[in-house]
C-alpha positions as CSV (number, residue, x, y, z in Angstrom):
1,X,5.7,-3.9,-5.9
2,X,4.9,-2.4,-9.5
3,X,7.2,0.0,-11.3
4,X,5.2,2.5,-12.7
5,X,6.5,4.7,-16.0
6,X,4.5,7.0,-18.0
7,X,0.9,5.9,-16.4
8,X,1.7,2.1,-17.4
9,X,2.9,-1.0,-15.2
10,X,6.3,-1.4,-16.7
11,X,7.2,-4.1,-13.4
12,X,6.3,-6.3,-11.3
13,X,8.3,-7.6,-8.0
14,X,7.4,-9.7,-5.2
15,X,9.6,-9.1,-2.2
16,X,9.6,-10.9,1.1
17,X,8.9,-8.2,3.7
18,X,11.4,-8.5,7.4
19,X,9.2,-10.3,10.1
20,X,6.2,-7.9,11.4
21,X,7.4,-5.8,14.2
22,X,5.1,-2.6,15.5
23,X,6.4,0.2,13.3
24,X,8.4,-1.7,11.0
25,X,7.2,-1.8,7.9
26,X,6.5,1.5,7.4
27,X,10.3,2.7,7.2
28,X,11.3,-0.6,5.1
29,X,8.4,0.3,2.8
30,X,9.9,3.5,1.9
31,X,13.3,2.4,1.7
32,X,11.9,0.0,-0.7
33,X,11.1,3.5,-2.9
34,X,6.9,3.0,-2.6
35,X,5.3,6.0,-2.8
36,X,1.9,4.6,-2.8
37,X,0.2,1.6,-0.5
38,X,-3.2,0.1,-1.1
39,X,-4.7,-2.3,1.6
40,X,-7.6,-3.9,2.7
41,X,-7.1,-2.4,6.1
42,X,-5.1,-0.7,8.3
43,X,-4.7,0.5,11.8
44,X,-4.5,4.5,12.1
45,X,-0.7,4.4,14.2
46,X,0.9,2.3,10.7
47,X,-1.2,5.3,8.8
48,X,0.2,7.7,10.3
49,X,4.2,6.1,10.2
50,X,3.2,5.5,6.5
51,X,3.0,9.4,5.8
52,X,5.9,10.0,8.3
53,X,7.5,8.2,5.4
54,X,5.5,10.4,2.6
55,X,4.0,7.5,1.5
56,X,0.5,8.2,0.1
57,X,-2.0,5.3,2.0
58,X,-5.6,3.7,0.7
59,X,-7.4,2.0,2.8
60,X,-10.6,0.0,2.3
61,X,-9.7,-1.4,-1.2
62,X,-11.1,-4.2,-2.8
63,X,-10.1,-7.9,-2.8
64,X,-8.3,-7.8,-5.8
65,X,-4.7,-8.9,-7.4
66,X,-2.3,-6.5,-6.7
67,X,-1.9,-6.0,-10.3
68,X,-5.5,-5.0,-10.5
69,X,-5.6,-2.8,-7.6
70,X,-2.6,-1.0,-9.0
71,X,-4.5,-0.8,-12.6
72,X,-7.2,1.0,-10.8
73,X,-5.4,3.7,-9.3
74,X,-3.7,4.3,-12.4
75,X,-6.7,4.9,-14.4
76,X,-8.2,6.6,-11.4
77,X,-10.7,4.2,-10.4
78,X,-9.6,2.5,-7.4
79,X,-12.5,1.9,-5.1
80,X,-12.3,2.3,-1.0
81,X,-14.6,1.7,1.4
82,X,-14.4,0.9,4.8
83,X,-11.3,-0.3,6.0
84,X,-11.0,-3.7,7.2
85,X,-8.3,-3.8,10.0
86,X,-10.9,-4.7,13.0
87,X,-8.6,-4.6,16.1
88,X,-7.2,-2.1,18.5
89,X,-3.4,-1.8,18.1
C-alpha cells in the first residue's frame, strides 16, 4: 500500500492479505482505506465487489513495482491494456 499526500508517495507498506476466499478481498481492501487498485488482471465479479467498496479498479497494468505503478497514476500516465485474468470465475 502507498500513502499518498499532496500528489507525492509519502509511504510505503506491505501487508499480508487474509487467505483468498471468493469475495474477500474486496471488503478487507477497503477496510484497509485503499481507494485505488491497480492489477494485472481481474475477474469482472471482484470488479464489481471492488466498486461496491468505492474503490476505483485498473486493470490491464503493466509488470511493474508497485512503487512504479503507483508513480504512474500519480503523474497520470499509468498504462492499461488488456487485462490478464484468463479464467472464468
Amino acid at each position: 500500500m502507498a500513502t499518498i499526500q499532496e500528489g507525492l508517495i509519502v509511504e510505503e507498506t506491505m501487508v499480508t492479505p487474509p487467505a483468498h476466499e471468493p469475495g474477500l478481498y474486496p471488503a478487507w481492501v477497503g477496510q484497509q482505506g485503499v481507494g485505488t487498485v491497480i492489477a494485472g488482471g481481474m475477474g469482472e465479479k471482484a470488479k464489481e465487489l471492488f466498486r461496491q467498496e468505492n474503490i476505483q479498479v485498473f486493470v490491464g497494468a503493466d509488470a511493474k513495482t508497485p512503487r512504479e505503478l503507483v508513480e504512474d497514476f500519480l503523474k497520470n500516465s499509468l498504462v492499461t491494456g488488456e487485462n490478464s485474468c484468463n479464467h472464468d470465475h
